[in-house]
N, C-alpha and C positions, 0 to 999 in steps of 0.2 A: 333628223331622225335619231333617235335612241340608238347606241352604237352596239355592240354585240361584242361580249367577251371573248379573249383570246381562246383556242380551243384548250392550249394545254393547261388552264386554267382548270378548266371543268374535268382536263384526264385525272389531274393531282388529287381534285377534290372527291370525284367519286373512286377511285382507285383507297381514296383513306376510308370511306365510308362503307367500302367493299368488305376490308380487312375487318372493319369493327365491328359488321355484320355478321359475317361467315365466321370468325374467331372470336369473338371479343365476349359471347353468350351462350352456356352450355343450358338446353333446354331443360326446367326442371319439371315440371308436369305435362301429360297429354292432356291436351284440352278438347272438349266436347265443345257442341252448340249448346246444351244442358247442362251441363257437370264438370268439373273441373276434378281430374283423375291423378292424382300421386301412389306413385310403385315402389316398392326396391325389394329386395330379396337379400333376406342377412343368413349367411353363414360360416363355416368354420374360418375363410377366409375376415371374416369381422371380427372374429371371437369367440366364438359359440364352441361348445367342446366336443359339439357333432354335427354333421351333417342333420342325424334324424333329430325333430324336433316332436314330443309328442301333447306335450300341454303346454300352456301357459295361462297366466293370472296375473293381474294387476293388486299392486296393495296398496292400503291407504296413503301413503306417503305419494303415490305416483309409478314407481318402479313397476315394469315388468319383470315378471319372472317366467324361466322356458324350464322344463322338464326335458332332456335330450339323454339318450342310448347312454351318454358318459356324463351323467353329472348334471347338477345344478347351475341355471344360470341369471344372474340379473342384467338387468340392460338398463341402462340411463338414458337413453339415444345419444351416449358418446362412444361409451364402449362397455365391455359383457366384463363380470367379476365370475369368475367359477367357484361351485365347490364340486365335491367330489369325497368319496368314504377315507382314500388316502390322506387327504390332506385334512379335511374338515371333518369326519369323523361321522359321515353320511351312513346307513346301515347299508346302501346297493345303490349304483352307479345310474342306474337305468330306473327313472323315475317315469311314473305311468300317470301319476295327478294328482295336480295343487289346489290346494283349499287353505279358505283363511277364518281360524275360531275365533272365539266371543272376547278371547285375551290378547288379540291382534299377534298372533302367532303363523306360521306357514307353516301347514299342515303338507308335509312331503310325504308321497307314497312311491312307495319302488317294491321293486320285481326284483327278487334270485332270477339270474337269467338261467340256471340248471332247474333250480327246483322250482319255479315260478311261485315261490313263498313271498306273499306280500307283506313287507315290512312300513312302520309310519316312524317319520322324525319330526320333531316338533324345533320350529327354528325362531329365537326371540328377537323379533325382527326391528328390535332398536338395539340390540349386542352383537347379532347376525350369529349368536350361538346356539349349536347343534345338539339338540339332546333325543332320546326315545321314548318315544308315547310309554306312558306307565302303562295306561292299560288300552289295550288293543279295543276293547267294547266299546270305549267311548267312540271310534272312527271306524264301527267295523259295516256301518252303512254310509257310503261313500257316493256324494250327491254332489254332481258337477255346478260350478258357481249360476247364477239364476241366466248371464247375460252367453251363456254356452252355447255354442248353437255347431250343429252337424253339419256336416255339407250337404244334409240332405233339406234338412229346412232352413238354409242357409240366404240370405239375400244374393249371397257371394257363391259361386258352384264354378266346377271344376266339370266341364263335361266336352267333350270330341276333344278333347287336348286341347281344351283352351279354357282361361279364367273368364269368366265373365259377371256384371253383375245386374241384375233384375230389379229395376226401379222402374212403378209407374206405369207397366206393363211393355218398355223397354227393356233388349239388350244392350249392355254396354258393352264393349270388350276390353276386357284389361289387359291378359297375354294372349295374343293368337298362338296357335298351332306354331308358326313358325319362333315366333321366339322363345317357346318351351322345348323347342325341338333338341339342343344342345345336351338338355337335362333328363335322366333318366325316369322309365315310367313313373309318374309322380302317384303317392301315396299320403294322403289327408285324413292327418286324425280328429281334422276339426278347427273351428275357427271362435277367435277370442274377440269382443267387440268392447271396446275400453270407454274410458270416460269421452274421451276428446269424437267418436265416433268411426276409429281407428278399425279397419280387421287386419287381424296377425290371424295368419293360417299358417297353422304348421302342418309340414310335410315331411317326407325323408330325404328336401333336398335343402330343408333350411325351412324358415321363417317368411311369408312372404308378408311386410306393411301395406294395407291396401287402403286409402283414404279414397274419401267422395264426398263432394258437396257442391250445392246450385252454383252454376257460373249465372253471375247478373254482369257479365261486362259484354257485349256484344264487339264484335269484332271484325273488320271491310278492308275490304282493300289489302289482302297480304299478300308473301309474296309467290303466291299459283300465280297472280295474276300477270298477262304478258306486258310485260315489263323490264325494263334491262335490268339484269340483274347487279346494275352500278347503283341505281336509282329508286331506290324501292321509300327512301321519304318521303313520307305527307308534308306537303311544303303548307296546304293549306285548307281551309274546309270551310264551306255554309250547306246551312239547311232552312226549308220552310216548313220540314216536313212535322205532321203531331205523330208521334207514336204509342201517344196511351191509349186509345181505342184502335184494339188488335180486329173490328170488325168492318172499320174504314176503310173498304177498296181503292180509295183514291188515289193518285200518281202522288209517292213519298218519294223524294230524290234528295239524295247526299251529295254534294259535288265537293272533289276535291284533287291535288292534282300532285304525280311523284314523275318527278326529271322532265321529259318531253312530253309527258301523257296527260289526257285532261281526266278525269274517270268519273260516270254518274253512277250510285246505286242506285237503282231504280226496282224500289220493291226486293224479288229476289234476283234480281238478276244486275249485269254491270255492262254499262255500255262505254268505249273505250273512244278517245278522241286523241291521235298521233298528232304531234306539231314538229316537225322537222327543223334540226337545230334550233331548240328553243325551249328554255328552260322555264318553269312556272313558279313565282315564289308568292304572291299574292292574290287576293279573289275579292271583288268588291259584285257587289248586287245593287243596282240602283230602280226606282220605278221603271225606267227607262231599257238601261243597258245594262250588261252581265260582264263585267271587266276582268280582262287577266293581265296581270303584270307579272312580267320576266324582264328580260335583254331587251322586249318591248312591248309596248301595250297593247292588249287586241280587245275586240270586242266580241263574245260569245252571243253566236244569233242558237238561242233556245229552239226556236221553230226547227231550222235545216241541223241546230248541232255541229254549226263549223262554226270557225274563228276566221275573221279580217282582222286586217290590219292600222289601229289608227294612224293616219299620217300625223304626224306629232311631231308642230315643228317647234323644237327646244330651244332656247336661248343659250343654252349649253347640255354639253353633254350628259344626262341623265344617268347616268349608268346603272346597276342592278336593282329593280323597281322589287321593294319589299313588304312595302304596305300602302293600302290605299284606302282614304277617306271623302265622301261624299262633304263638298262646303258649302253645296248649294245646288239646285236642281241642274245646272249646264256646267258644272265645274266639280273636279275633284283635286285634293291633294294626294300628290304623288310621291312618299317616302323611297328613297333611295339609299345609297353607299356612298354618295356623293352631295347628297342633299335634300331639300326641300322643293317642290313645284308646285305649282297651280295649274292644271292641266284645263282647257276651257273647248266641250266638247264641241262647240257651235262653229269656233274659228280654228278650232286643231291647233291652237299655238298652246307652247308651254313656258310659260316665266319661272326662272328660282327667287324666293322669297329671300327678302334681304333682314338683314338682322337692324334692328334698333340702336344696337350699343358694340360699339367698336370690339368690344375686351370679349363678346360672346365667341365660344371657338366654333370653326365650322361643321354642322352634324357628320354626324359617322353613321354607321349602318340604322336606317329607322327601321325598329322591328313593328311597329303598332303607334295609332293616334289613338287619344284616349279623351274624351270628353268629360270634364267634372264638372260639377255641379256650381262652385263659384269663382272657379278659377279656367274658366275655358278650355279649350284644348289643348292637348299636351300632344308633340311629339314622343316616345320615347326612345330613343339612339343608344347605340353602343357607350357613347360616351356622354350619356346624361339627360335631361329631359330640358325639350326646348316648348315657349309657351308660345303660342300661335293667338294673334286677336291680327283683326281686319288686312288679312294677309300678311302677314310682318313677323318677323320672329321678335317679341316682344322681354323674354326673361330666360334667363339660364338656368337652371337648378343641377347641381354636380360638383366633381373636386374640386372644379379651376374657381367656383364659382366666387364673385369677389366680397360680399355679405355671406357673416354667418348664420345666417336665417338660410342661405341659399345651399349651402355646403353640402355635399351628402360624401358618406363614408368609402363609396365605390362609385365606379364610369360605366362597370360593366353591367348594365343593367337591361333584362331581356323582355321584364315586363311589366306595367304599373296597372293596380285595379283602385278605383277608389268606389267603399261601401257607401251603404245609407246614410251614417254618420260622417260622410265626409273625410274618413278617412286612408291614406292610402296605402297600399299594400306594395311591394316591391321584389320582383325574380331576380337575384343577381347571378351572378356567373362566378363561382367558388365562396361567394359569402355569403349565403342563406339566403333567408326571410325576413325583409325589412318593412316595416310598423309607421309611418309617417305623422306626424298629424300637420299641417300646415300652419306657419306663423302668421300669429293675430296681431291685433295693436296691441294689447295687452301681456302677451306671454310670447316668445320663442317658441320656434316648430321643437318636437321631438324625435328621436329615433329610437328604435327597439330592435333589436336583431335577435333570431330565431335561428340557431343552427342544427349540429347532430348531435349536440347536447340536448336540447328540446325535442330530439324524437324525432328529428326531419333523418328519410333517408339518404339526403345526400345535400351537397351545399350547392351543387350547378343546378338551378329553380332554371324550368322554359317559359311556363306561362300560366296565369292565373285566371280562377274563370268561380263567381261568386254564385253560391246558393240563395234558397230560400230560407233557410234554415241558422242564419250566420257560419256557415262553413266556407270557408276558402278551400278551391282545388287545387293543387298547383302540380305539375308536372316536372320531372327531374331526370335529371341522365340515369339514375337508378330508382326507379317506379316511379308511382303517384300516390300522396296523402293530399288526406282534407285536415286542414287545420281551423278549429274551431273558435272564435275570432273574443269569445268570452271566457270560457274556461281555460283556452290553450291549448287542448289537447289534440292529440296528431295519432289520426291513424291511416296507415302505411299500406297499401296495395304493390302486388308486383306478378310477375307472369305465374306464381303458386296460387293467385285470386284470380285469373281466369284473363289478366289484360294480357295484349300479345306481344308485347316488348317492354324491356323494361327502360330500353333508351327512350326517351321521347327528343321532340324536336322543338327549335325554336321558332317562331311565331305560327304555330299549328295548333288551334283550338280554336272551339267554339260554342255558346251556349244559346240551344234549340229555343222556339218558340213554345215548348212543353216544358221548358227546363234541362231538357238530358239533355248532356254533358259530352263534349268532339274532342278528344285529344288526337292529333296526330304523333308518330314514333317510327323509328327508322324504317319501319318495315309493317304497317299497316295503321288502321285507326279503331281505336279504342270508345265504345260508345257506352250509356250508361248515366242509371235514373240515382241522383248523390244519396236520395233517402231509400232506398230499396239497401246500396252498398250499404250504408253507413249500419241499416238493422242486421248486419250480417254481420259485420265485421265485431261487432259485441262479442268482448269475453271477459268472463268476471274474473278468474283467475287461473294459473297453470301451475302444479307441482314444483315446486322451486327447492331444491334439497343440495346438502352435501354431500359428495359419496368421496372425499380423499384428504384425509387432512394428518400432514409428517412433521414430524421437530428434526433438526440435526445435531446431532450431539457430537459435541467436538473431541468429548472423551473416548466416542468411542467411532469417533471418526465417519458416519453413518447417519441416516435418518430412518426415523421410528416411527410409527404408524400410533398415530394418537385418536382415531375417530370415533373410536370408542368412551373415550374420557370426554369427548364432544356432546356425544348419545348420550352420556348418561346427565352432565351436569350443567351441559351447555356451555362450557368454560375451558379452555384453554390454557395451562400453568406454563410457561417457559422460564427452567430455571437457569441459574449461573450456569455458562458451557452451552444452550442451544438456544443456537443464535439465528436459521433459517428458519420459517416457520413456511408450507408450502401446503395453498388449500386449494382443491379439486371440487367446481360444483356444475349443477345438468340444470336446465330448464325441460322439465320433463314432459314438453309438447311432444316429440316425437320428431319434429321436422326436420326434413334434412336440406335448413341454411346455415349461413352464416351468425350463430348467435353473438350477440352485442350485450356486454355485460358492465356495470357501472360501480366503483365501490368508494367508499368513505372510511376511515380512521377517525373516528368519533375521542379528541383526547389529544389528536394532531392538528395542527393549524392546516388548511386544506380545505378544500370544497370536494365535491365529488367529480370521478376519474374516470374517462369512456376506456374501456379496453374492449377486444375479442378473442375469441376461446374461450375455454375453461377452469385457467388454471390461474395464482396469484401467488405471487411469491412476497414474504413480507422479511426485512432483513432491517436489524438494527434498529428495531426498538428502543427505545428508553425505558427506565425503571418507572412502573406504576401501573395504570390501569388502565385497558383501552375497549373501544366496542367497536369492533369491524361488521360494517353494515356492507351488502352485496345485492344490488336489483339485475334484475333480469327485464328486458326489452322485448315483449312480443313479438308475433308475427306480422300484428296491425300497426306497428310502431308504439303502443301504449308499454309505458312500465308496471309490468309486474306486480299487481297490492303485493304478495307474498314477498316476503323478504327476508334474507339469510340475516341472522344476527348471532356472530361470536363474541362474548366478551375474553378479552387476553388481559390474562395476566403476567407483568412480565418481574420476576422477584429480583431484589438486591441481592447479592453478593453476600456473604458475611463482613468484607472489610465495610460493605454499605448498612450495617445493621444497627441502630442504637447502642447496643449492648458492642458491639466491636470500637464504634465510632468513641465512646463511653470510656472504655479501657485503653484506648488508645489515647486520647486526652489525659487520661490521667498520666498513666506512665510516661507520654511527654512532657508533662505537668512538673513529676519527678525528675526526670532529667534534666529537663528546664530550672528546674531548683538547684538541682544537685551541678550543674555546670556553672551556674551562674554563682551558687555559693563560692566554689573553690573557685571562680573566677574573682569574686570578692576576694577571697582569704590573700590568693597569689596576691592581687594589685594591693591588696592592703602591706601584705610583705613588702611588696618593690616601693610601694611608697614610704615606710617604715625607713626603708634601706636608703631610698633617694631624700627624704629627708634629712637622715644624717648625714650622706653626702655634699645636700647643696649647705646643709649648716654649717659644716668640716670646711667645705669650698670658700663662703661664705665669710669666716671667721678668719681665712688667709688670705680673700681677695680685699677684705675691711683692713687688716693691717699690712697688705702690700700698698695699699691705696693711700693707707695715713703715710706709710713710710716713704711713696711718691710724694703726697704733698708737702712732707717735712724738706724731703728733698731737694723740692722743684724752690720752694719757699727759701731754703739755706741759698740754692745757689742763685736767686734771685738777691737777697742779702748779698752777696759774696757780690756780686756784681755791679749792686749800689755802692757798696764800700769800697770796690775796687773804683769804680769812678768818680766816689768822691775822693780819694784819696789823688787822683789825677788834677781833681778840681782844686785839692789844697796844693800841689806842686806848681799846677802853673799860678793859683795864688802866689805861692812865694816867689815864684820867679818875675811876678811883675810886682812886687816891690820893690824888685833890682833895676828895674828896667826904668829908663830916665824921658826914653821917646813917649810923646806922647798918642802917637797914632799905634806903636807897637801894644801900649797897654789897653787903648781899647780892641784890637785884634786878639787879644790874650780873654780879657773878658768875654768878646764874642763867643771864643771857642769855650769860655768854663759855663756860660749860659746854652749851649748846645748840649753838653754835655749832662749837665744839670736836668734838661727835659729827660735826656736819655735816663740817667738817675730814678728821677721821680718818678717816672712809668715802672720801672723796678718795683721802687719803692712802694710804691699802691699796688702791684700784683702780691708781692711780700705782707703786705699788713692789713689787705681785706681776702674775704675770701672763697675768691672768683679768681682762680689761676689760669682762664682760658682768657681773660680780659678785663678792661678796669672799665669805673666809672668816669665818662670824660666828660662830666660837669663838674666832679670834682677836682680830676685831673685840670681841668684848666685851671679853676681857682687855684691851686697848686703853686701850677704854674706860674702866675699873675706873682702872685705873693714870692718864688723865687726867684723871681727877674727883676721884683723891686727890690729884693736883697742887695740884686748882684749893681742895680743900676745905683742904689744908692749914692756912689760915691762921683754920682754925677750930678747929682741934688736936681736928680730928674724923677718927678711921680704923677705917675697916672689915677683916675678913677674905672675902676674894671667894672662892666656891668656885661652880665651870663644871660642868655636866653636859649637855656639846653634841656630838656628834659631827661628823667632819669636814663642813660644809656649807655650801654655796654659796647664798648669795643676793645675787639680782638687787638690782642701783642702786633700780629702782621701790620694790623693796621694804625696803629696804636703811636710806634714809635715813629714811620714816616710823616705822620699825623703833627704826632708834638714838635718834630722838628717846623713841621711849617709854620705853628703858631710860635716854635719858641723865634723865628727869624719875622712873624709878624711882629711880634712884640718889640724885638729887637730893633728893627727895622724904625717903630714907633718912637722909640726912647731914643732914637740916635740921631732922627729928622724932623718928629711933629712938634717940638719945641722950640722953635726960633722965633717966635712973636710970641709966646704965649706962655704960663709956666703951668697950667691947669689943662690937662690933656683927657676927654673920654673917651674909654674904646669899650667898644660893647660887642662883643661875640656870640653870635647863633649859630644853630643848627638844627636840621629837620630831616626826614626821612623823607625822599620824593617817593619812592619805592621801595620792595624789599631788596633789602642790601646794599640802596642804591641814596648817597646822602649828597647834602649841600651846608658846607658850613663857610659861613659869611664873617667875614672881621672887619670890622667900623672904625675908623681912631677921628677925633673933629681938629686934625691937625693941616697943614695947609697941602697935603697929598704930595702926591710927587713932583719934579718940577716938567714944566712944559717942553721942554727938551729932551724926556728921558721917556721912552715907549716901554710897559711891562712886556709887551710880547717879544721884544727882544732886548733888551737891556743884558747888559753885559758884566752888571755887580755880581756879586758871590752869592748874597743872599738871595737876591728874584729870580737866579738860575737858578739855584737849590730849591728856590716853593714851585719852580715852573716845573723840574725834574723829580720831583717829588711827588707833587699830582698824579706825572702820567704812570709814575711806577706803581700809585696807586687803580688808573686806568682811569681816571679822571684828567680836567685840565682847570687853570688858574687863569683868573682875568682880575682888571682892575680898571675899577670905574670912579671918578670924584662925584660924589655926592655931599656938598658939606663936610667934606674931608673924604680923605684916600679908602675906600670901601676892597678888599680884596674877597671874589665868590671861589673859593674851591669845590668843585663837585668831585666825590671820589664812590669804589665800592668798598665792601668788606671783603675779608679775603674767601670767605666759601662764595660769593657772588663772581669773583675774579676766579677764581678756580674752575668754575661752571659755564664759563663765558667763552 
């Protein structure tokens, strides 16, 4: 069995539906079975500057105007502008009647209220300024406007204390006795009948607006009927019945059903059907059987007019049955909150329909099954539209959906229609009017969304229901429009057209075997032929005017009433200093809703802007030219042809002026000159000055420079001479000397020293006093050791593999010691077999700063007893010690004679290291 929701379920639910009812909707017209009645009574509390009101007249623009005991009034249907003899310069307070001449002028007539002397002002009704008829003859036969009418041959009359009005050979009642009762004897000077089909009766207790026109919406089921007054929704509606021939006595029955009640109209009367704890949200009709589904499914025996109960045995729990589809003569599908079924009436069992594709989500609330034309049945759910073939849920189309062919923009969808052309229409729930077309092999589906930009009254759509005519109906939490499926255009119905709520419901409609049109809505249903509305609801256009347009000036702290520089040139200046600009405009229907007003800044980046009220505030313009367009929204939803159009102009500044921008160029031009000159002149000075300086500097850093290299040179001289002179001492002391090992120890040391010399020597006589060439230096070298060796009738052949290079003193002199003891070393040892000795000396750069110099001799090396890495003579200690203080080290290898490699650095490399 179908299980039964919890009770407090349905307290919450209709306890909210209670509130929305009773509060949530102030009634704005009485509505007849004929006519549809709007009232209101304006006076001093509106604006009016009296209570008595004794004329009025409509002028071309739209405005009403009233003639009252004090003064002149116009009306916008927002609010009353007065004049009066004090302020506006009226000739008498108490105006007796309005006329309009051939010069579009308001011909004001007043009364002395002493002398009863009739005075005329003539008012120029695009400056709104007050002058006095020149001459009195021309207005001295005063002939009330042609649409005048008395209360005596009035459509409208005022008789036992009550208004009433006579159409058709009908009374209507507008005010009974009892709600005139408040206001004192009323006195009627007569009644105004305007464009729109409006009467203003004036009386001496105000203005009464009295409107009338055909109601075409029929209206069942509201709430007189006994019904809890929790429950007053139409959950659901059919009919068989034809209602265009009004002379067909036959049984017409409406069925349709709110909370526990079933209800038939029948003809004019309503028969009522109680179902105890059990709520009703869907209606199916089949050849057979009349099905209701709620908490459970029953069947409706038409004959007796009672309900049974199907035994319906579920496969699972069913729960709130919301729509219901005929799939075959002994079967129907059973839309729920829970799911999908197959209800199968023969064997009372119910199966849930299993989905095809894992990824489909499980449906959520099914409002309606929808049959299209090449895509079979559709579900439509809360959460998306599911496709139904040979019982199976076969395709998903919605958010989740996994193709974007599938995709749709929202879940919350309450109703799908698909037209002639195939294609589909969409109710969502807060996002309007959706547009479908269905993806082909050839092209992707599309979407089109239609909100309260397009005219729709409201974005929560209930349900769609197609004409003959390409019009779409669709119902909304705030009335009913048809929107027309080629042009687009949408026009708007609400409880001021004669339907009885302006809430409607979800899955509550239905279209008649005649065509007319079932809405159901919180609190009755709504019936009605789409082409009878649709010729009514035609309006070509409504007065659309400005009546308020201020600058603010910051000068004078204030804003200033410009609408007259409006009237006269159509143009708006705002100069330097006002910077608000603030425009007041009416739709001069007369109605009293909420007007919807739309505006554009033609000049601005921007589309056009919904707002409501009547007022705009425009702040912070930029400099140039702009055209502020303003539409107005109907009462049927249509916008407005007539349309406000300001152009504004908004002026530069004077520093923004050619002529400003001009001289100011220039004069910085000048200064620009006149700075940069003397900034020339100055820097030409300081250079002037710093020139002689660095030449003054220059001239003593040239001869402190030569006077260092003189110096550095002398004492480099001073240093050779002093070691040569060293050299000639211990010469002569070894030709004292008789040993013969003492005399070569003496020559050792005048050939060390001698290198020492000669490094001097070549820093003193080339010049490069930071360092010598030591390709020369070696040859130098070679050539003073044969000097010195001479006298041991020992000579070598010297062959150099050095390219040009410089090195530093630091390095310089540890340097020539090494090769002056290679040399040495050669002359003292590589001649014992041989008397023809080569040494050939390289050098090369491995890096920067970083060398390897090699010395050769082809003498028979060292002997095999004696290791260079430690030997203990004078001289291989000195080239092994000498290396390393260059940061390098010495090795010896026999190759064809004793080969010594020193690798060493320079001294900025050794400094760096």
């Amino acid at each position: 069995m179908l299980y039964k929701l919890h009770s407090t379920f349905f307290l919450l639910a209709t306890l909210l539906l209670y509130c929305k009812i009773n509060f949530g909707q102030t009634p704005f017209v009485d509505r007849n079975s004929d006519y549809i009645i709007t009232k209101r009574i304006l006076t001093v509390e509106n604006g009016l500057p009296a209570k008595s009101v004794i004329c009025a007249i409509q002028d071309k623009e739209g405005f009403m105007w009233f003639g009252t005991e004090n003064g002149l009034s116009r009306y916008d249907g927002k609010r009353f502008t007065n004049y009066s003899k004090e302020k506006d310069g009226l000739s008498e307070n108490k105006i007796i009647q309005l006329l309009l001449d051939d010069s579009n002028r308001l011909v004001i007539v007043s009364v002395d209220v002493v002398t009863h002397f009739a005075r005329v002002n003539l008012m120029d009704l695009r400056t709104y300024t007050i002058s006095t008829a020149k001459s009195k003859s021309n207005y001295a036969v005063l002939k009330p406007p042609l649409n005048w009418k008395t209360n005596e041959n009035s459509n409208l009359k005022y008789l036992d204390n009550s208004i009433a009005l006579y159409l058709e050979n009908k009374r209507i009642e507008i005010y009974s006795k009892e709600e005139l009762s408040n206001l004192p004897t009323l006195v009627f000077s007569g009644n105004y009948l305007d464009q729109f089909g409006n009467n203003w009766f004036c009386s001496n207790s105000g203005v009464f607006e009295i409107g009338c026109k055909k109601n075409l919406f029929h209206n069942y089921f509201n709430s007189n009927l006994p019904t809890d007054p929790f429950n007053k929704q139409v959950r659901n509606i059919y009919t068989e019945a034809n209602f265009k021939n009004e002379n067909d006595k036959s049984d017409k029955r409406i069925y349709t059903c709110m909370g526990d009640k079933f209800f038939i109209q029948k003809n004019n009367t309503v028969e009522t059907i109680p179902i105890k704890d059990f709520f009703i949200y869907s209606l199916l009709k089949t050849s057979e059987k009349f099905y209701v589904g709620g908490s459970e499914l029953l069947v409706l025996d038409l004959e007796k007019l009672k309900f049974q109960v199907e035994a319906v045995e579920a496969e699972t729990n069913s729960g709130e049955i919301w729509a219901l589809y005929p799939a075959s003569p002994h079967t129907i599908y059973v839309g729920t909150n829970v799911g999908i079924f197959l209800y199968n009436d023969s064997t009372h069992k119910s199966e849930q329909l299993k989905a095809s594709n894992y990824s489909f989500p499980l449906t959520s609330v099914v409002y309606r099954f929808v049959q299209t034309r090449k895509h079979g049945l559709f579900a439509v759910a809360q959460n998306g539209l599911f496709q139904i073939n040979n019982n199976t849920i076969v395709d998903y189309y919605g958010p989740g959906a996994l193709g974007a062919d599938h995709k749709l923009p929202t879940a919350d969808i309450f109703d799908m229609y698909e037209d002639k052309e195939g294609i589909c229409w969409m109710a969502s729930d807060g996002n309007g009017l959706f547009r479908w077309t269905w993806a082909a092999a050839d092209k992707k589906g599309a979407l089109e969304n239609f909100s309260l930009q397009a005219g729709l009254p409201s974005n929560i759509l209930c349900r769609i229901e197609g004409d003959d005519n390409n019009n779409l109906w669709v119902s909304t939490y705030n009335g009913l429009f048809s929107f027309n499926k080629k042009n687009r255009l949408v026009h708007s119905f609400s409880t001021a057209d004669g339907i009885i709520n302006n809430e409607f419901n979800r899955a509550s409609s239905f279209k008649g075997p005649d065509g007319r049109m079932y809405f159901g809505t919180i609190n009755g249903l709504t019936a009605f032929y789409p082409a009878e509305v649709l010729k009514s609801a035609i309006i070509d256009s409504v007065p659309f005017q400005v009546t308020l347009i201020n600058k603010y000036s910051a000068a004078k702290n204030d804003f200033e009433p410009c609408i007259n520089e409006y009237r006269s040139n159509n143009k708006i200046v705002i100069h330097p200093g006002e910077g608000l600009l603030t425009v007041e405009f009416s739709l001069l229907d007369f109605q009293e809703r909420p007007h919807v007003y739309q505006y554009i800044i033609q000049g601005l980046p921007g589309k056009w802007k919904l707002g409501e009220g009547n007022a705009l505030n425009i702040n912070s313009l930029p400099y140039g030219e702009f055209n502020l367009k303003i539409q107005a929204r109907l009462a049927n939803g249509q916008w407005n042809p007539v349309e406000i159009e300001i152009a504004i102009v908004v002026l530069k500044p004077y520093y923004f002026k050619p002529w400003f921008i001009i001289l100011c160029i220039i004069v910085l031009a000048a200064l620009t000159r006149w700075y940069f000159t003397s900034k020339t002149n100055k820097l030409l000075r300081s250079k002037i000055r710093l020139e002689s300086l660095v030449q003054s500097r220059t001239t003593s850093l040239s001869k402190a420079l030569r006077d260092k290299d003189l110096l550095i040179k002398e004492v480099h001289h001073r240093v050779k001479n002093n070691l040569q002179v060293i050299i000639s001492l211990l010469d002569l002391q070894n030709d004292k000397i008789t040993d013969e090992s003492m005399k070569i120890a003496i020559l050792e040391s005048q050939s060390r020293i001698g290198s020492i010399s000669l490094i001097h020597q070549n820093l003193y006589l080339n010049g490069h006093l930071d360092g010598i060439r030591f390709d020369e230096f070696v040859i130098n070298l070679g050539k003073q050791l044969d000097d010195f060796y001479k006298k041991l009738h020992r000579e070598i052949l010297l062959e150099i593999d050095i390219v040009n290079t410089f090195i530093d003193i630091d390095t310089a002199v540890p340097l020539g010691l090494i090769l002056n003891e290679l040399f040495s070393n050669t002359y003292k040892h590589a001649f014992k077999n041989t008397s023809n000795i080569k040494v050939t000396v390289s050098m090369q750069e491995i890096s920067k700063g970083e060398y390897k110099l090699v010395f050769h001799d082809s003498g028979p090396g060292l002997s095999a007893e004696l290791r260079f890495s430690n030997a203990q003579t004078l001289g291989l200690e000195l080239i092994r010690g000498l290396a390393k203080q260059l940061h390098g080290e010495a090795s010896y290898q026999y190759r064809e004679g004793g080969e010594f490699t020193v690798s060493f650095k320079d001294s900025i490399t050794r400094k760096n290291a």
